[in-house]
N, C-alpha and C positions, 0 to 999 in steps of 0.2 A: 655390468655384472657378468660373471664366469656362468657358462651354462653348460653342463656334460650331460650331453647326450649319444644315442649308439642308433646303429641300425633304424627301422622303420622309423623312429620317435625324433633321428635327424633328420627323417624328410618334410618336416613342417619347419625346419628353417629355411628351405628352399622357396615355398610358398610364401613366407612372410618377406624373405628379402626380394621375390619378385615384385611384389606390391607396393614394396616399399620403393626399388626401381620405378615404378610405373609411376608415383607420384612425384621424382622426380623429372621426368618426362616434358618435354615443351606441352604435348596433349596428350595427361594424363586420361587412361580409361576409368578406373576405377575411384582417383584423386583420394587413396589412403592415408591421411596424415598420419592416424595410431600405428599405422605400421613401419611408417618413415622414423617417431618416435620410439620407435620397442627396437628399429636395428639399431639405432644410436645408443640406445643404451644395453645392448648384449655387446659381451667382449667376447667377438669369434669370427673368423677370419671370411668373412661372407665372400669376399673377392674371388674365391675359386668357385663362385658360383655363376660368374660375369661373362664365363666362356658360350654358353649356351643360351644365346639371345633368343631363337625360335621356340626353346621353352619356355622361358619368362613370358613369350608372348601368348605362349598358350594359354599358360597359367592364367594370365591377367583375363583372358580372353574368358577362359572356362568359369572364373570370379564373376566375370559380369554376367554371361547367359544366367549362371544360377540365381544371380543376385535380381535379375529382373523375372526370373518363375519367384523368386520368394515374395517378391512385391505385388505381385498380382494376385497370389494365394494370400499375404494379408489384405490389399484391396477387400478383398470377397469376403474374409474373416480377420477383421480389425482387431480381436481379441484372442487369437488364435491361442494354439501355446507349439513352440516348437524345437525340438529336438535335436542338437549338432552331435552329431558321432563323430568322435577322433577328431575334437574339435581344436586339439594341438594348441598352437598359437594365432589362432583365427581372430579378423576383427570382424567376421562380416557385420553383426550385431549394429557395431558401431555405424553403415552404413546402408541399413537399411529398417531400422528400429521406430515404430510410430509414437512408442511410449506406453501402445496400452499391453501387447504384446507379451506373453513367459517364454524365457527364455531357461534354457538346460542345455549345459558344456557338459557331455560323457566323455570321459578319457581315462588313462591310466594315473596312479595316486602321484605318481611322482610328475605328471605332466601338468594336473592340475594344479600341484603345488608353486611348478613354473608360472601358470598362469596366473594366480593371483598374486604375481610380484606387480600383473600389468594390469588386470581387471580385478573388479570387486562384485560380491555377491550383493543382495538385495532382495526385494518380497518379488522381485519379475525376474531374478536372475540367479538361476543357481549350478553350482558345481555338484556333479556326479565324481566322484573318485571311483569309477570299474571299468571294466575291461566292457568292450562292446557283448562279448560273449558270457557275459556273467548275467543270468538273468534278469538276478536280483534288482541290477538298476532300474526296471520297469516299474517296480513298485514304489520308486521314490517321485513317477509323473502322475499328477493329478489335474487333470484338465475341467474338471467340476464342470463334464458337458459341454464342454467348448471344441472346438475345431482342434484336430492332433498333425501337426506336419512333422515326416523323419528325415533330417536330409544327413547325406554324407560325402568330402568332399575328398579325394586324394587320400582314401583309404580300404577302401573294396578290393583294391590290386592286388595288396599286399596278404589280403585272403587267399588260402586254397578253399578249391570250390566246397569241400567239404565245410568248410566252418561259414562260407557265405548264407549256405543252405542251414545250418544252426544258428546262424542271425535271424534270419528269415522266418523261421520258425519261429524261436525268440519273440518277432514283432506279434504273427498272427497268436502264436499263444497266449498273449498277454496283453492284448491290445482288442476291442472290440470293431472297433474301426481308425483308420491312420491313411493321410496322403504318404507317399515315399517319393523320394528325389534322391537316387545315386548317382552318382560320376562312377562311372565305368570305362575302363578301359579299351580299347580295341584286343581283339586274339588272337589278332597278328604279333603285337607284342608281347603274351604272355613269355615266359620266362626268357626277358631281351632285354631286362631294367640297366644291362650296361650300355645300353645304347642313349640313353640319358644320360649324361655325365655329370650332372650333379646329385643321380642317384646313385650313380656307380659308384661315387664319392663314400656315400653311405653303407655302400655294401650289403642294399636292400636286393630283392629281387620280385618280380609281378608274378603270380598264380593265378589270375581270376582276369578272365576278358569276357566281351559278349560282341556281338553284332549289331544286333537291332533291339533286343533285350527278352529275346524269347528264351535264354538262357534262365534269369532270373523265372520268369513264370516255370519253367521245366523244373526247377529247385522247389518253385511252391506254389503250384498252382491254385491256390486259396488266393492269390493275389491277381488283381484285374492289371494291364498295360494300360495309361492313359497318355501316355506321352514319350514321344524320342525327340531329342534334337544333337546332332553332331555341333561341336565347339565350333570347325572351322567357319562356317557362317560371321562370326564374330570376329576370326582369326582375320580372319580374308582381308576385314578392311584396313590392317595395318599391315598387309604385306605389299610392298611395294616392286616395279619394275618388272625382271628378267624373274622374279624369282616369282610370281604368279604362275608361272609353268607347272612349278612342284604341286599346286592346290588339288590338284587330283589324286595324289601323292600321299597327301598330309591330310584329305579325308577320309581316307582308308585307313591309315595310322591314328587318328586323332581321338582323344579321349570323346563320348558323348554322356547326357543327361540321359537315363531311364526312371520315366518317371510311373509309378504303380499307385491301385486303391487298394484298401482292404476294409469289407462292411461284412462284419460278423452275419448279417441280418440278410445280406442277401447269396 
């Protein structure tokens, strides 16, 4: 199937045909079969994306750290209900789903439209058609008292900080309490998204970096810090040889997890 897409909305092809990569793999990390299946069936030239191996591995890299904080937050809350932003063409669902779990894809109307060529909705799985910045979508989650997770993965970047900080808002205005899990960038590379070439492809560009994630608390301090982790950890173990040199390198560059609470109540 033909898929036109522009700017920021093509950089979840880059994520999808990473994964889909990785499951081809002799030792897949992530072993995505849906994703191996959704590049087979898009008609579009994924191969200019094959030049940039150390990103693919990030990618895959950044997938799994996230993919095991999401598993441990349902461990603890088995019935959780939780929230993908700019959830593009994402399977995580598919690979970390217990069954009892509500799930909500937020995206743009025409992405979501993509999406349900490949996923279907359901009573535990539903599409939001808005903009992360459109309030409104808050009033479509109803967690009936259950435990609220917001995670967002390869989309904060593409924020200026002004509209991070109207996200932000957004959550505590309308949310009584919520875990959060961003993927953040480093601020080293803010505005250097050509230095990724299959984003330079896209003719996106990054606005939004942090450090350690005192950035986000400075934007809204109603929100507590409960967690950092930098991707390379993950990265590290499929870097091989001569090129373990660069890991000091590629920590300083490398995207991380900042993870925050928010309890109305306290």
């Amino acid at each position: 199937m033909k898929i036109k897409l522009e700017g920021v909305m093509e950089t979840m092809l880059i994520t999808l045909d990473a994964r889909a990569r990785d499951y081809s793999a002799e030792k897949p990390i992530l072993n995505d079969k849906k994703s191996a299946e959704m590049v087979n069936m898009i008609d579009y030239d994924f191969t200019s994306f094959s030049e940039d191996k150390m990103a693919h591995l990030g990618i895959v890299a950044r997938a799994k750290v996230i993919d095991d904080e999401i598993k441990k937050f349902i461990e603890k809350y088995p019935t959780c209900h939780i929230v993908s932003i700019g959830s593009g063409l994402d399977t995580r669902l598919t690979r970390i789903d217990n069954g009892k779990i509500h799930w909500y894809d937020v995206d743009f109307p025409e992405v979501i439209e993509i999406r349900k060529k490949f996923f279907n909705e359901n009573e535990r799985i539903k599409f939001i058609k808005k903009s992360a910045l459109d309030a409104s979508w808050t009033k479509e989650i109803c967690t009936n008292g259950e435990k609220l997770l917001i995670i967002s993965e390869g989309v904060i970047m593409y924020f200026h900080p002004e509209q991070v900080k109207e996200f932000l808002n957004i959550l505590t205005d309308n949310f009584d309490s919520f875990d959060l899990y961003l993927d953040c960038l480093s601020t080293r590379l803010v505005n250097k998204a050509k230095t990724n070439k299959s984003v330079k492809r896209t003719n996106s560009e990054y606005y939004f970096g942090v450090t350690n994630g005192k950035e986000l608390i400075s934007l809204n301090p109603k929100l507590k810090q409960t967690g950092y982790i930098n991707f390379t950890k993950e990265l590290e173990k499929k870097i091989r040889g001569i090129f373990k040199i660069f890991i000091p390198v590629v920590y300083l560059m490398n995207n991380r997890l900042i993870m925050c609470r928010y309890d109305k109540q306290e």
